[in-house]
N, C-alpha and C positions, 0 to 999 in steps of 0.2 A: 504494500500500500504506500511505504516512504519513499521508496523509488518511484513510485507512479507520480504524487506529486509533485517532486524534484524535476521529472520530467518536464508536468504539464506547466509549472512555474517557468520553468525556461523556457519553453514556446511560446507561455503568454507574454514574457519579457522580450521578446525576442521580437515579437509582432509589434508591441507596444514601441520599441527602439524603431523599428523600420517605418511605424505611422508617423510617429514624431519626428522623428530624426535630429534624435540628441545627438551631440557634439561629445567627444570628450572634456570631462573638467565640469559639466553639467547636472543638474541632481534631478535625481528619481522619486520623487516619495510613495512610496507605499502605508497603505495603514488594511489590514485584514484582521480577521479574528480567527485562531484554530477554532474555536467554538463552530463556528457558521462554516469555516471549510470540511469539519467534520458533520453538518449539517443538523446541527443545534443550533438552540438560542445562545445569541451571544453573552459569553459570560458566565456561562453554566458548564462548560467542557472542555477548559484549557488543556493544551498536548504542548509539552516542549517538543515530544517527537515529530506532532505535524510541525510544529513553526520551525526547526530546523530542519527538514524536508523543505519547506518553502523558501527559507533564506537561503538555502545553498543553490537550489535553481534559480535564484533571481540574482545572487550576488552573483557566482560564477559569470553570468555574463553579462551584467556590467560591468564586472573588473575587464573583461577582455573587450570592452566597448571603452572603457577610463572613465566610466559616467559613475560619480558617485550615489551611493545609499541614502535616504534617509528614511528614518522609519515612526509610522505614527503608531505609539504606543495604548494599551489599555489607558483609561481616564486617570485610576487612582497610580500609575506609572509614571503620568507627566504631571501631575501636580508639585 
């Protein structure tokens, strides 16, 4: 299932770079919830194992694009 999503993170990165067409040195923001990608309500089923399954497909190719990361976190995270 962790490889599935690592994959499908990085095609949807991947599409997302070619619509846009970031530059390198430019920023990305993602903000998702494991909860909802596991197909719950958000906030009730955190996975570190999905969210590093998705970080790795999305970082991987930005770093190979030079487009930086940023990431919107849970509420009580960026407080």
């Amino acid at each position: 299932m962790y490889e599935e999503l690592t994959t499908q993170a990085k095609q949807a990165v991947t599409e997302l770079l070619d619509a846009a067409k970031l530059k390198p040195g430019k920023i990305f923001v993602v903000g998702c919830s494991s909860s909802e990608i596991l197909g719950e309500k958000i906030g009730t089923h955190s996975s570190v194992e999905v969210a590093e399954a998705v970080f790795e497909g999305i970082h991987s190719v930005l770093h190979e694009h030079g487009v930086e990361l940023a990431a919107q976190c849970c509420e009580h995270l960026n407080r």
